[in-house]
ZAPALO-400697 format. One record per atom (N, C-alpha, C, O, CB): residue in three letters; residue number from 1; x, y, z; atom name. Coordinates in Angstrom, 3 decimals, padded with zeros to 6 digits. Atoms other than C-alpha are relative to their C-alpha. Glycine has a CB too. Example, Ala and Ser with C-alpha at 12.3 -4.5 7.8 and 13.67 -1.06 7.14 Angstrom:
BEGIN
residuo  num  X  Y  Z  atomo
ALA  1  000.890  -001.190  000.000  N
ALA  1  012.300  -004.500  007.800  CA
ALA  1  000.900  001.200  000.000  C
ALA  1  001.936  001.181  000.665  O
ALA  1  -000.992  000.027  001.246  CB
SER  2  -000.820  -001.190  -000.060  N
SER  2  013.670  -001.060  007.140  CA
SER  2  -000.770  001.090  000.730  C
SER  2  -000.261  002.198  000.899  O
SER  2  000.414  000.462  -001.415  CB
This chain:
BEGIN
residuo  num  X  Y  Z  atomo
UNK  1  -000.121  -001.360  -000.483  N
UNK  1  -005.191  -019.648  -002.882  CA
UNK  1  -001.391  000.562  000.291  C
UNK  1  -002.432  000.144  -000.215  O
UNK  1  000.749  000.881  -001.025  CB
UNK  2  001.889  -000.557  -000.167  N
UNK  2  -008.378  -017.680  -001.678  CA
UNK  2  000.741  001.924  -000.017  C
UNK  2  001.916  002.285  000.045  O
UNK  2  -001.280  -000.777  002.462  CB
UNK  3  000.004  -001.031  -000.334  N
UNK  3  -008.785  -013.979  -001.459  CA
UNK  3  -000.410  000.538  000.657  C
UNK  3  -001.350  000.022  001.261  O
UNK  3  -000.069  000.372  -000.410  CB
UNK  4  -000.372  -000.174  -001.334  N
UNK  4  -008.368  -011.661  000.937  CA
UNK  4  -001.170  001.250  000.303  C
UNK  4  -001.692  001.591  -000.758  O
UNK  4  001.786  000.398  000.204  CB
UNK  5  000.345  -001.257  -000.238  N
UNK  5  -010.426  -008.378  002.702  CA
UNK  5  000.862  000.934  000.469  C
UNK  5  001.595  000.752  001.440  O
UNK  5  -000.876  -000.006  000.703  CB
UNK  6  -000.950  -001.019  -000.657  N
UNK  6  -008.673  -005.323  003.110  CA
UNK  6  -000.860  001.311  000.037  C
UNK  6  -001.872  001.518  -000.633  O
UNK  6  001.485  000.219  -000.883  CB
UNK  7  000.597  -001.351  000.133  N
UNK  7  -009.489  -001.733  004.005  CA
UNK  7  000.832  001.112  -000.244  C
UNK  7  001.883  001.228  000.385  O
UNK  7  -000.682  000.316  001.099  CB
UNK  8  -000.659  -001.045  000.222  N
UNK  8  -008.376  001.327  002.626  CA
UNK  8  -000.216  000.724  000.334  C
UNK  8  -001.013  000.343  001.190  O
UNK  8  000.194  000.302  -000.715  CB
UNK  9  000.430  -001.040  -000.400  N
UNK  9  -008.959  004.585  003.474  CA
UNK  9  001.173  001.017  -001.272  C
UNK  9  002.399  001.005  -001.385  O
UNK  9  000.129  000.087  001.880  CB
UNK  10  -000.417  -000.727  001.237  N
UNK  10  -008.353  007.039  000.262  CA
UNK  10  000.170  001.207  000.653  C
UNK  10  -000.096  001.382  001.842  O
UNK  10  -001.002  000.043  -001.278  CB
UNK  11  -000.640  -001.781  000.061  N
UNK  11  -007.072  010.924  000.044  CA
UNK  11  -000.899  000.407  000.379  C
UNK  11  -000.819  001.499  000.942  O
UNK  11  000.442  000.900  -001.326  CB
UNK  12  001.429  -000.940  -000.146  N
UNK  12  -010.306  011.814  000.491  CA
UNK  12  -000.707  -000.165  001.667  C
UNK  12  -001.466  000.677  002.146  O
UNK  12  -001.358  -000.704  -001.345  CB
UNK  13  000.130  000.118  -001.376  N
UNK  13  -010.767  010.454  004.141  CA
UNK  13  -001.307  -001.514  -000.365  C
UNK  13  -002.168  -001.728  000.488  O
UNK  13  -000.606  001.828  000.954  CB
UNK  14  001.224  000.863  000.258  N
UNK  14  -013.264  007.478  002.638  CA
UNK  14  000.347  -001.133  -000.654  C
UNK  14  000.823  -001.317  -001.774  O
UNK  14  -001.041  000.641  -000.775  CB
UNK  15  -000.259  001.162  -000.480  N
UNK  15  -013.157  004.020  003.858  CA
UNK  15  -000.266  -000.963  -001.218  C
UNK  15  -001.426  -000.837  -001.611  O
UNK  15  -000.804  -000.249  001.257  CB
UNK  16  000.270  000.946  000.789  N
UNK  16  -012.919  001.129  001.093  CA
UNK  16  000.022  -001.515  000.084  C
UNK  16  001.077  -002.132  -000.061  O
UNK  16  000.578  000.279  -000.742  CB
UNK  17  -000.159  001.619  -000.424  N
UNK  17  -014.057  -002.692  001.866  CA
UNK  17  000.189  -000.264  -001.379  C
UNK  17  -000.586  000.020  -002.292  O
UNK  17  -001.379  -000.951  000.832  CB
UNK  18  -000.204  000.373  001.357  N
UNK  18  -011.898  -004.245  -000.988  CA
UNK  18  000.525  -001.562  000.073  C
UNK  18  001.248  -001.949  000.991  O
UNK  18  001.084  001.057  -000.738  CB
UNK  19  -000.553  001.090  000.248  N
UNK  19  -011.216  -007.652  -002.114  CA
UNK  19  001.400  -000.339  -001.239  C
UNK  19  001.430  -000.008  -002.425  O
UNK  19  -001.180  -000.633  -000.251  CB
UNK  20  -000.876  -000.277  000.542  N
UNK  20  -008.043  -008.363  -003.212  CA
UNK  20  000.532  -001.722  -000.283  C
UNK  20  000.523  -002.435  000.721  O
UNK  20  000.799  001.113  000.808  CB
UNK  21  -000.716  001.358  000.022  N
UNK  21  -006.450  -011.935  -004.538  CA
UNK  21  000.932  000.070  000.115  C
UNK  21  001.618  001.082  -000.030  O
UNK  21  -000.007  -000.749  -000.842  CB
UNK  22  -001.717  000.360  -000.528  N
UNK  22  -003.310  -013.773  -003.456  CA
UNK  22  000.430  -000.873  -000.672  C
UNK  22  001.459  -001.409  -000.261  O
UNK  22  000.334  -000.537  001.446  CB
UNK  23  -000.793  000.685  001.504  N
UNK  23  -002.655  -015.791  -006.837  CA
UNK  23  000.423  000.506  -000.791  C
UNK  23  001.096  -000.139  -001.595  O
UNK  23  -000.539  -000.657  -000.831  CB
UNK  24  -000.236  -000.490  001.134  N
UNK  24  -002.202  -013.184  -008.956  CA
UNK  24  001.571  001.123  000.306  C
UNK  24  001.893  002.105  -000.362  O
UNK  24  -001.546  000.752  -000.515  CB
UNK  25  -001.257  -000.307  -000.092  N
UNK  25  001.190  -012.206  -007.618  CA
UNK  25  000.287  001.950  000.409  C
UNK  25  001.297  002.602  000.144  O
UNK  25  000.590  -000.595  -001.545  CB
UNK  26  000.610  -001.531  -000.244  N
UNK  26  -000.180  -008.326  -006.395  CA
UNK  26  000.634  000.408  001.115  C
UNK  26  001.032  -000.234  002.087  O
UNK  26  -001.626  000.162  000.247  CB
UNK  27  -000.777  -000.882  -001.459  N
UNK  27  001.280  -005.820  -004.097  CA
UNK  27  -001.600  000.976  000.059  C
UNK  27  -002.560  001.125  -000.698  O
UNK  27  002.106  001.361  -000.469  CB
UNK  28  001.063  -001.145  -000.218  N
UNK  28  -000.958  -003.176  -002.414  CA
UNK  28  -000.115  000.724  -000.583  C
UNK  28  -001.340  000.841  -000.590  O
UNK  28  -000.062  000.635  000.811  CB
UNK  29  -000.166  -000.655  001.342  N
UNK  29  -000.392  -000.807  -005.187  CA
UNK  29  -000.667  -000.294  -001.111  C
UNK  29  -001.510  000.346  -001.740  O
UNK  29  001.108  -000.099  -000.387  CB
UNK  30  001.324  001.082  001.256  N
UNK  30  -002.041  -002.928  -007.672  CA
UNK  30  -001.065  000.233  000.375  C
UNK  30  -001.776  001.044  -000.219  O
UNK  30  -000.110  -001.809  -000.065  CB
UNK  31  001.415  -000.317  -000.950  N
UNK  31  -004.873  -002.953  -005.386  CA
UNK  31  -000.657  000.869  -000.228  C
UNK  31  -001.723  000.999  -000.830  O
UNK  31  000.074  000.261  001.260  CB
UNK  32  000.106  -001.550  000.090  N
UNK  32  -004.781  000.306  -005.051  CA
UNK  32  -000.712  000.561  -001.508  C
UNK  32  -001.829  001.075  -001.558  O
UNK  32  001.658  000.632  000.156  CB
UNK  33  -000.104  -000.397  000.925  N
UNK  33  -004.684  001.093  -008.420  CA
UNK  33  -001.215  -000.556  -000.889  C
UNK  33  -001.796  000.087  -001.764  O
UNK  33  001.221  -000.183  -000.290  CB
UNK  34  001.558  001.284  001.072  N
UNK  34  -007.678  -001.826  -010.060  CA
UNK  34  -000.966  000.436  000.447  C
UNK  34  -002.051  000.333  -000.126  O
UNK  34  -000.301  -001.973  000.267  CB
UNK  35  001.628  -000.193  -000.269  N
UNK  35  -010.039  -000.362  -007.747  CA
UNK  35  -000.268  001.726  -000.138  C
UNK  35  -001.351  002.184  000.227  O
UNK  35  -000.494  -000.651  001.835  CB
UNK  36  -000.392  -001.304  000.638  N
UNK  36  -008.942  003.480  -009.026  CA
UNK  36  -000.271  000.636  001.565  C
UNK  36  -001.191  001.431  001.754  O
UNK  36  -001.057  000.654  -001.559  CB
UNK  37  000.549  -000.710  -001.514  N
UNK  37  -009.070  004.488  -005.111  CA
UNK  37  001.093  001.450  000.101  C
UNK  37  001.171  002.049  001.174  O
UNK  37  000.335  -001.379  001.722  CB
UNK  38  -000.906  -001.149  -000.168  N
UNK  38  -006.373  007.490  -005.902  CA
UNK  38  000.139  000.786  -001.794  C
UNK  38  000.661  000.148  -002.708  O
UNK  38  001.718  -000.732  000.744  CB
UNK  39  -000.101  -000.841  001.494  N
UNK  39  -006.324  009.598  -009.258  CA
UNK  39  001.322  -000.528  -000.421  C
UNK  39  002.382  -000.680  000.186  O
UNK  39  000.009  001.890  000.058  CB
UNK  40  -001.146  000.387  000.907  N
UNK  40  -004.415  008.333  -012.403  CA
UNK  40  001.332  000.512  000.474  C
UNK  40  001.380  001.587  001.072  O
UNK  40  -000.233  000.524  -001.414  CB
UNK  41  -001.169  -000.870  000.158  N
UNK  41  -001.125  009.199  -012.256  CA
UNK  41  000.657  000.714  001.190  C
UNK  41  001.580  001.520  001.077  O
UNK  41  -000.360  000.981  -000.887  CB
UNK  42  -000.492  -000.214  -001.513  N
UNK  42  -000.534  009.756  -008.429  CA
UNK  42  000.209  -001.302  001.034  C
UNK  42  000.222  -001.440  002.258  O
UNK  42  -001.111  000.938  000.701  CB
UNK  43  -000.363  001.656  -001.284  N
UNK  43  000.154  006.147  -006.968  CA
UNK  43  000.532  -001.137  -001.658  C
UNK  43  000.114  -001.387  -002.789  O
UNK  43  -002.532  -001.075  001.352  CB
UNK  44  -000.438  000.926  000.452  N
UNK  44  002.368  003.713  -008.086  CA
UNK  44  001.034  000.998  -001.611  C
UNK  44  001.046  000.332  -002.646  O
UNK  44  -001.442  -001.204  -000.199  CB
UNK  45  -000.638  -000.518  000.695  N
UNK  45  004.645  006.400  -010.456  CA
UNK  45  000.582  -000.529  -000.587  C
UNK  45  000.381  -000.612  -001.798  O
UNK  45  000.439  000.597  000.295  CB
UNK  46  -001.545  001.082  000.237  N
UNK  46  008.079  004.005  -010.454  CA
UNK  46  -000.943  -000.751  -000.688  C
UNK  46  -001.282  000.006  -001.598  O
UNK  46  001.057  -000.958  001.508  CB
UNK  47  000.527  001.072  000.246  N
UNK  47  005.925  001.059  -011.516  CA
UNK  47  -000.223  -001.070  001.276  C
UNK  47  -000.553  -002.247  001.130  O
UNK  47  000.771  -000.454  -001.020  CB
UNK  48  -000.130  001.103  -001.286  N
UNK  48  006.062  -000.509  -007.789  CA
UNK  48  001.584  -000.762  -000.092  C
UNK  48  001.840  -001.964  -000.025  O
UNK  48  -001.412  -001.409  -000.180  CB
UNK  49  -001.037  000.314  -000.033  N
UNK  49  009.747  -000.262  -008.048  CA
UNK  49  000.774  000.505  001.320  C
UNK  49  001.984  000.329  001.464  O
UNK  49  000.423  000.330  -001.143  CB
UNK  50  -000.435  -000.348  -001.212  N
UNK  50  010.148  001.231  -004.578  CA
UNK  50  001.048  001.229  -000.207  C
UNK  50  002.010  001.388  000.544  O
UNK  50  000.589  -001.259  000.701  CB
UNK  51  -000.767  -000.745  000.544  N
UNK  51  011.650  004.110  -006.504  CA
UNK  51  -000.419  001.288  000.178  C
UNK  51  000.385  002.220  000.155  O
UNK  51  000.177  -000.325  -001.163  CB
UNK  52  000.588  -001.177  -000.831  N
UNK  52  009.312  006.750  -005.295  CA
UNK  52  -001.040  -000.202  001.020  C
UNK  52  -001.563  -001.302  001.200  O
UNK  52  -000.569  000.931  -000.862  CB
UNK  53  001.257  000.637  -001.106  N
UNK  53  006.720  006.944  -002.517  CA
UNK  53  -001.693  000.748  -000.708  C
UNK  53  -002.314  001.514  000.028  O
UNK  53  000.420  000.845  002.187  CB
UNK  54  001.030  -000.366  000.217  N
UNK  54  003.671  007.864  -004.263  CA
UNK  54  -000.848  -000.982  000.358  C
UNK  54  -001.982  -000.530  000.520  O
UNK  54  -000.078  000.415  -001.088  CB
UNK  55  000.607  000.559  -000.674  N
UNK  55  002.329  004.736  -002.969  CA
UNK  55  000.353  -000.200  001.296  C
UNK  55  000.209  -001.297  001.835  O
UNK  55  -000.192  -000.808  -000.505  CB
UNK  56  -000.112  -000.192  -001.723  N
UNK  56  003.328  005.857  000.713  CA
UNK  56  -001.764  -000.219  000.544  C
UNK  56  -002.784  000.346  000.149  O
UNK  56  000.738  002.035  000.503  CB
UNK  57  001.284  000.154  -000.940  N
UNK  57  000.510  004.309  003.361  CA
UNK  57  000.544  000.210  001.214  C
UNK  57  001.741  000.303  001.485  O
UNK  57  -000.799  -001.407  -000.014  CB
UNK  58  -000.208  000.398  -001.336  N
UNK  58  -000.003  004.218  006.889  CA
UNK  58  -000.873  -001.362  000.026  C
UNK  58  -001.937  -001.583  -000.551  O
UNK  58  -000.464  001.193  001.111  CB
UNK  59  000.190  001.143  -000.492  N
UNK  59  -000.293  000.851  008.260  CA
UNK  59  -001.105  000.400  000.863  C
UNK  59  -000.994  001.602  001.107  O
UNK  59  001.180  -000.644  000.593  CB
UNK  60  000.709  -000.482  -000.499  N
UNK  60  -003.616  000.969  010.450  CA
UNK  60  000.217  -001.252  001.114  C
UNK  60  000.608  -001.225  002.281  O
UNK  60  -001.197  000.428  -000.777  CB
UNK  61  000.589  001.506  -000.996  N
UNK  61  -004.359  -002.750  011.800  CA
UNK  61  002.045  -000.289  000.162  C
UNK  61  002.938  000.318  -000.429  O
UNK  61  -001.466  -001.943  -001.417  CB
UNK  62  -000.575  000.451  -000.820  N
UNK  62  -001.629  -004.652  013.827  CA
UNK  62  000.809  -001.437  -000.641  C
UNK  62  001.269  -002.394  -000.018  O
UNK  62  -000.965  -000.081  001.081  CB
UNK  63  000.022  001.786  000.881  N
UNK  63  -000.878  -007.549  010.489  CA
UNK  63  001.875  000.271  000.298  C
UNK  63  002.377  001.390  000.200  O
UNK  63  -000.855  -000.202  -002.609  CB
UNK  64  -001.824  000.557  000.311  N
UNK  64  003.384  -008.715  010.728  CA
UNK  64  -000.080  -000.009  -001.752  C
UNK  64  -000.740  -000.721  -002.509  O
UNK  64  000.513  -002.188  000.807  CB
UNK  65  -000.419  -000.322  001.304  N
UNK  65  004.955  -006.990  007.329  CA
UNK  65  001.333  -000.991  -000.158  C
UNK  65  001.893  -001.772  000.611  O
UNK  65  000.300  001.694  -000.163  CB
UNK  66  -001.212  000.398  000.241  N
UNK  66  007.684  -008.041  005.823  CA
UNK  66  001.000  001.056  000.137  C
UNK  66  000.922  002.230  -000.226  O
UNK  66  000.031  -000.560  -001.188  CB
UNK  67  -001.145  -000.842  -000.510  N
UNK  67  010.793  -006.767  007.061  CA
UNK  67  000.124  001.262  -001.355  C
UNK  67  -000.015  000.951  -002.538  O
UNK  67  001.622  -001.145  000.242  CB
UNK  68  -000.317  -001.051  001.113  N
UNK  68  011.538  -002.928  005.105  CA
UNK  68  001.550  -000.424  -000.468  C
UNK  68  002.537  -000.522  000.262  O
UNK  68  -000.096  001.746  000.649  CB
UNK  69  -001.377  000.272  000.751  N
UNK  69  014.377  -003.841  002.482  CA
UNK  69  000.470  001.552  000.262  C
UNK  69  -000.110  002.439  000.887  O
UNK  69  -000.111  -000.579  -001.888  CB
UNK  70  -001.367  -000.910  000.034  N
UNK  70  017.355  -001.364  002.075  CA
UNK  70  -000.917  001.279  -000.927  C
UNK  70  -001.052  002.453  -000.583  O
UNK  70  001.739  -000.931  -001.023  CB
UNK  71  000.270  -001.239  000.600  N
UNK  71  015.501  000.341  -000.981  CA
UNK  71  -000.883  000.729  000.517  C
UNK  71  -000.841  001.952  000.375  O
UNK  71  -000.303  -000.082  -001.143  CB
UNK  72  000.686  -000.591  -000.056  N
UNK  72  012.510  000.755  000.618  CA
UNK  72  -000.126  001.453  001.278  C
UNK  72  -000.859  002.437  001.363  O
UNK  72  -000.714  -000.956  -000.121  CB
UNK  73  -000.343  -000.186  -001.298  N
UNK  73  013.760  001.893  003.945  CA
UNK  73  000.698  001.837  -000.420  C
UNK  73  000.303  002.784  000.260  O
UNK  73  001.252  -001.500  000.673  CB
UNK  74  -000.577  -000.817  000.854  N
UNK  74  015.999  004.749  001.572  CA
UNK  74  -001.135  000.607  -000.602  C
UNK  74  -000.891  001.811  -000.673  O
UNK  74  000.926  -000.631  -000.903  CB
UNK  75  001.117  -000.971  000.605  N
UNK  75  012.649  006.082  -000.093  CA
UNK  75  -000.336  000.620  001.021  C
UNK  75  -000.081  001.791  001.304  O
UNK  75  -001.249  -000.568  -000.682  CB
UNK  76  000.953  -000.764  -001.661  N
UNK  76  010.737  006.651  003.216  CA
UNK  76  000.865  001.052  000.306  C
UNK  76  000.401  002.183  000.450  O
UNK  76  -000.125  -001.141  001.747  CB
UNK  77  -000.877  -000.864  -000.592  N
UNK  77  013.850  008.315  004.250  CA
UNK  77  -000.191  001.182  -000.914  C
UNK  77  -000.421  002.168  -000.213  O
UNK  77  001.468  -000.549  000.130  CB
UNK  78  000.580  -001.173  000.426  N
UNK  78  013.083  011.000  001.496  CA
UNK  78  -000.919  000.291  -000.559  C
UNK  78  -001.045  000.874  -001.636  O
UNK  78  000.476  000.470  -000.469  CB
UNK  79  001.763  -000.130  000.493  N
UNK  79  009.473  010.923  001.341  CA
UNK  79  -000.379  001.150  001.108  C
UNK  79  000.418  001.459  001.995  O
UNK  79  -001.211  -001.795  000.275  CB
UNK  80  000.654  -001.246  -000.417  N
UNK  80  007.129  013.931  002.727  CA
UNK  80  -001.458  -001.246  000.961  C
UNK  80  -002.087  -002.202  000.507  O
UNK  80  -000.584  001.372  -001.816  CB
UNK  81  001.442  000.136  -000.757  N
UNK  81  004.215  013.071  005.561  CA
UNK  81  000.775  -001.527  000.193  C
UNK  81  000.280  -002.559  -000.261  O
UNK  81  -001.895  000.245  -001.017  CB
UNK  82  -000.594  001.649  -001.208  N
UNK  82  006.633  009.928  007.569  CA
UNK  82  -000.492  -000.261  000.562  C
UNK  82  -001.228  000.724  000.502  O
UNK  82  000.959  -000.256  000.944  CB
UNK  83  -000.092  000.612  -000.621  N
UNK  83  005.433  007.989  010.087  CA
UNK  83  000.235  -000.860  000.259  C
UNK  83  000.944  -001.509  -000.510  O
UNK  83  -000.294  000.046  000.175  CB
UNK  84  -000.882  001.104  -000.509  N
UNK  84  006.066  005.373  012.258  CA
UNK  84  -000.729  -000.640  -000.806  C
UNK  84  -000.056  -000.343  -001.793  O
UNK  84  000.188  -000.480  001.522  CB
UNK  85  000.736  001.086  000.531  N
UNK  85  003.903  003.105  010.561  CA
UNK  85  -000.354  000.054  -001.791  C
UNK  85  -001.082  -000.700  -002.438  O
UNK  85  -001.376  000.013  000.915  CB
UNK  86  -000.213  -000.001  001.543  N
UNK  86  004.696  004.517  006.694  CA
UNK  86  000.351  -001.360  -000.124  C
UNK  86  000.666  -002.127  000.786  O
UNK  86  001.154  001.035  -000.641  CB
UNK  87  -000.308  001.264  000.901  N
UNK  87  005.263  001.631  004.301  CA
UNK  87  -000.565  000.654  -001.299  C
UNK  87  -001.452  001.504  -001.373  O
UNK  87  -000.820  -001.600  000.490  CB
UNK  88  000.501  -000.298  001.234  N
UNK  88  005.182  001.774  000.371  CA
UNK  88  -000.811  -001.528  -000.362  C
UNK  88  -000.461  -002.705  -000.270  O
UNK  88  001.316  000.518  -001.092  CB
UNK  89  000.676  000.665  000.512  N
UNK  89  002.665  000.149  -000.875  CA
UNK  89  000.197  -000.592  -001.529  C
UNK  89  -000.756  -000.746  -002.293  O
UNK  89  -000.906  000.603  000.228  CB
UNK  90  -000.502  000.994  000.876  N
UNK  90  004.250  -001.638  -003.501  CA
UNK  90  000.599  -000.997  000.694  C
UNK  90  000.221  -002.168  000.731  O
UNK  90  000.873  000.484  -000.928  CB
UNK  91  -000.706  001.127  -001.183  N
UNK  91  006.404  -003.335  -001.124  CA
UNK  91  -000.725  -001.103  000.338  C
UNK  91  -000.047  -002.130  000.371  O
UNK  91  000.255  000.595  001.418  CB
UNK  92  000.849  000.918  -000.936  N
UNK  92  003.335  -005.519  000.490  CA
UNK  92  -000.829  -000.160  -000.983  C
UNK  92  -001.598  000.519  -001.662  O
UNK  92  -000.647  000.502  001.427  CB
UNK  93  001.088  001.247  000.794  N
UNK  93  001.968  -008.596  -001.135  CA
UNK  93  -000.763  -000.614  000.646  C
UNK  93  -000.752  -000.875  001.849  O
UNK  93  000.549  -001.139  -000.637  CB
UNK  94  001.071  000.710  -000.751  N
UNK  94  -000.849  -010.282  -000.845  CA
UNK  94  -000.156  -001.137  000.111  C
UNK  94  -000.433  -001.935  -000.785  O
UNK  94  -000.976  000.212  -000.277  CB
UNK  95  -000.408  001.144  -000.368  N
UNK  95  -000.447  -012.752  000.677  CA
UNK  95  -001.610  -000.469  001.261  C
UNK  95  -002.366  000.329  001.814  O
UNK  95  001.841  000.248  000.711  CB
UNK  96  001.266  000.254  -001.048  N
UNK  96  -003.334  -014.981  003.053  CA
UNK  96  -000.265  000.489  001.188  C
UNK  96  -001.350  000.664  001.744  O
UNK  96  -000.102  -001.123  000.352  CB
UNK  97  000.433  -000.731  -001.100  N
UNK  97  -001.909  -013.353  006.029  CA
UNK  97  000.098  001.380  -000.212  C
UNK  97  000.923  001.748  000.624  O
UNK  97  000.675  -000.340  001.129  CB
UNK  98  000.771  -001.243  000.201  N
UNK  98  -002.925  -009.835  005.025  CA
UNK  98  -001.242  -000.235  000.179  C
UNK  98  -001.797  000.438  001.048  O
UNK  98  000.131  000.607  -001.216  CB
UNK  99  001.699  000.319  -000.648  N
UNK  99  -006.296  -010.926  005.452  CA
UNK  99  -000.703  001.321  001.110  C
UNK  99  -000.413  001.327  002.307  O
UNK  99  000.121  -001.729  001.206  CB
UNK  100  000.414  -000.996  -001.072  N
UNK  100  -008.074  -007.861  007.197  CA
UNK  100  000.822  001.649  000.159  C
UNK  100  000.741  002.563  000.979  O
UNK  100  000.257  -000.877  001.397  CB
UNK  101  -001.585  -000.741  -000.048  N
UNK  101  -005.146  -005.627  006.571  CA
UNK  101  -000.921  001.424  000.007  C
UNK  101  -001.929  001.545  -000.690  O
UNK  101  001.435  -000.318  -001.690  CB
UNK  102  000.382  -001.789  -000.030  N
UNK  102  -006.108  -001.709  007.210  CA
UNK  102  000.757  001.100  000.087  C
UNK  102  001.180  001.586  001.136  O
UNK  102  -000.697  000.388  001.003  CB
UNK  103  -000.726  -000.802  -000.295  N
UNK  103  -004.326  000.863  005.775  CA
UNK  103  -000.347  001.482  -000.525  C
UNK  103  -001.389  001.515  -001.180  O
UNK  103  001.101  -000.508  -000.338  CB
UNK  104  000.764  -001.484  000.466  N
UNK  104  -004.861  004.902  004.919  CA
UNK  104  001.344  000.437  -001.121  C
UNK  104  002.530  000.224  -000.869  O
UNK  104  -000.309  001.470  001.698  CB
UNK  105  -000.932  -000.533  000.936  N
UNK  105  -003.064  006.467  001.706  CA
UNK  105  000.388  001.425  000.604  C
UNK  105  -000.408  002.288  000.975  O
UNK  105  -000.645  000.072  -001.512  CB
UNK  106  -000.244  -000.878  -000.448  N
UNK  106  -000.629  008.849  002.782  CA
UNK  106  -000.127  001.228  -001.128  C
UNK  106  -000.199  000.777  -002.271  O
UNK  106  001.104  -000.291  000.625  CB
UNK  107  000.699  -001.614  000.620  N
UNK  107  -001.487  012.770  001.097  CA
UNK  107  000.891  -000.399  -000.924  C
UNK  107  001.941  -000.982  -000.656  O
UNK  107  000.134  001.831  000.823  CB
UNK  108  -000.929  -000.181  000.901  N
UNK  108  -000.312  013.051  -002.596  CA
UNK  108  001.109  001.420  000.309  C
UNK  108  001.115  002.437  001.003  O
UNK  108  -000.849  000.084  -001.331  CB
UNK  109  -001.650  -000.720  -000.286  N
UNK  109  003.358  014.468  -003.042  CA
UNK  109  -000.585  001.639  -000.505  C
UNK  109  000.187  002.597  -000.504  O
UNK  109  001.738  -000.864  -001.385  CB
């Protein structure tokens, strides 16, 4: 397995080159969360159970997700600040092709 570069872009409008591994079984949330890029206690609430959107992103770069399951597809639907290119960031693992992946945390709830 190797690890990957990704970019974030935090609440605050400020860009993060982060390295992230693809052995250790991690969603973007995790990520999120190891490199403290969002205040305690505002990302990743559920546990990365797709049970709330506090880890709502926008997708930036152009990477093929994995199709939105049923639950996650049902959160978005009553999450605040939608777009086309929302995704919860629990949902998306890291996987080799994330590689480059660029996404912005959508505004806490």
């Amino acid at each position: 397995m190797q690890d990957i570069n990704i970019k974030i872009t935090d609440r605050k409008g400020e860009t993060h080159e982060v390295i992230a591994p693809t052995d250790m079984a991690m969603n973007l949330m995790e990520v999120i969360r190891s490199y403290e890029l969002a205040e305690e206690g505002t990302i990743g609430v559920c546990g990365g159970m797709a049970m709330c959107a506090s880890c709502q992103c926008y997708v930036i770069s152009d990477h093929e997700l994995p199709e939105i399951t049923d639950d996650e597809d049902a959160m978005l639907a009553e999450a605040f600040n939608i777009e086309d290119n929302s995704r919860l960031g629990c949902q998306i693992q890291m996987t080799p092709a994330m590689d480059g992946l660029e996404v912005a945390l959508a505004p806490e709830i």
